[in-house]
N, C-alpha and C positions, 0 to 999 in steps of 0.2 A: 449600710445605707445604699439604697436604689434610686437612682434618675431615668428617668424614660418620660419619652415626648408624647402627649396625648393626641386621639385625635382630631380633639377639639383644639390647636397648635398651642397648646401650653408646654408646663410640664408637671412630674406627677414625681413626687420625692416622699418615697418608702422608706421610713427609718426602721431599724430592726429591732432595737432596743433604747431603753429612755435615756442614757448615756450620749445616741445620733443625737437627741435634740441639743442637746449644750453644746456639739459642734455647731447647730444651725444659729444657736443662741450667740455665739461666739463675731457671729459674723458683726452684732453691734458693739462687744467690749471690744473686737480688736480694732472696728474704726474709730471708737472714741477713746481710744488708749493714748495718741498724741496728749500735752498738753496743750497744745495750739490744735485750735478745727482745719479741719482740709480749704474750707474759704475761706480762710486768716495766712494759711502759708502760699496758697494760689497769688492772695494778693501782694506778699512780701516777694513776691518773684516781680513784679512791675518796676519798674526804674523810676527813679525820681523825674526825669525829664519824658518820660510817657505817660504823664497823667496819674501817676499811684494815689493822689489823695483823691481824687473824684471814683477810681475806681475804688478805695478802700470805702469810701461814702455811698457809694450807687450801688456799685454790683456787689462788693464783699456778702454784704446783709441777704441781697436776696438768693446768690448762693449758699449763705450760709442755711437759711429758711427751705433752700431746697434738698440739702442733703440731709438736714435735719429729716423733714418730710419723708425722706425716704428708707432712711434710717425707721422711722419711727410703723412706719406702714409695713417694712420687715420685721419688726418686732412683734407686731399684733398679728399679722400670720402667723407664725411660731408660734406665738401663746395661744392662740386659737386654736389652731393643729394639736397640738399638746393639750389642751384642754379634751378637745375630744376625742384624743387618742386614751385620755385617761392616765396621760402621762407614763404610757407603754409605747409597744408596736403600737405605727399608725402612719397613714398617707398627709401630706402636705402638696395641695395645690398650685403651682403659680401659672396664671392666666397673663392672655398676650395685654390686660390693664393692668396686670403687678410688673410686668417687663422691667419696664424703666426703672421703679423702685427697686428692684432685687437687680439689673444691672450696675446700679450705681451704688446700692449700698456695699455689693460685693467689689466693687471699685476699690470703694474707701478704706474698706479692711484690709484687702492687697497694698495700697500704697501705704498706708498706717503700719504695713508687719514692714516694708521692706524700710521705711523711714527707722523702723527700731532698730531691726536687727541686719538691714544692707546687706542682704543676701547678694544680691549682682546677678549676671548670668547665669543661667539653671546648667552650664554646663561645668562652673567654678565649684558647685556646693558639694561637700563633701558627706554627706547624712552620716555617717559613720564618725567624723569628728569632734559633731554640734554637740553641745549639751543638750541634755534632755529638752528644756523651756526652747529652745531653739527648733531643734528637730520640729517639734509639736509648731511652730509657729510654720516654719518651712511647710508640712501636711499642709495646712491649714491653705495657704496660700495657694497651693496647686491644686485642692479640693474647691477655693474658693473661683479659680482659673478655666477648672473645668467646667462648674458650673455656669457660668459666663460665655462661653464656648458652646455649652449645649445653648442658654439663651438666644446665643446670634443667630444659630446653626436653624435653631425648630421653632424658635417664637416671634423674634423680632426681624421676619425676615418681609 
């Protein structure tokens, strides 16, 4: 798989084979793989004497509604992509309107692998160690890092 910034200030993501897509696909099973959503554990970080029930009332919901959203708007690119790629080789779009959806769903997948598996500092991880499911989850997250990277770098700038 290829990233490169267009120069319409997007970016433009060349998969090689139809294998890349299930890593793009990946990016929604790894942030929905918590059992608890990313704005249900946001909210259990709040203290009792900081307001936690009016935040679990008010903001939990419409974060939740928003990560959802974003989640779901990466999804239908992928499928799209894939769709017209024929489910081979094929380019995937993301434009400086899909920004914030593909920043933050790639958000959710990073903190959802590191909640499973607590990798820690990239200078602790051993790739030679991990079990396979590990390793693969590790990629996944530095894959999902760079991307995120390229985002701030070329798109959302």
């Amino acid at each position: 798989m290829k990233a490169m910034p267009t120069l319409e200030g997007g970016l433009r993501i060349d998969t090689e084979n139809a294998e890349e897509w299930h890593i793009l696909k990946s990016i929604l099973a790894d942030a929905n793989a918590p059992a608890t959503d990313l704005a249900s554990r946001l909210g259990q970080l709040m203290h009792d004497d900081a307001g936690s029930e009016d935040w679990q009332e008010f903001v939990v919901p419409d974060l939740r509604e928003t990560f959802q959203d974003a989640l779901a708007h990466v999804g239908a690119a992928v499928e799209a992509a894939m769709f017209h790629a024929e489910y081979g080789p094929g380019p995937m779009w993301i434009t400086r309107d899909d920004a914030d959806h593909w920043y933050g769903s790639l958000n959710q997948a990073r903190l959802a692998l590191e909640e499973q598996f607590h990798f820690g500092p990239s200078e602790t991880v051993d790739l030679k160690q991990m079990p396979p499911e590990s390793r693969s989850a590790w990629l996944r997250t530095n894959f999902y890092q760079t991307l995120q990277g390229m985002l701030l770098e070329h798109v959302m700038k």
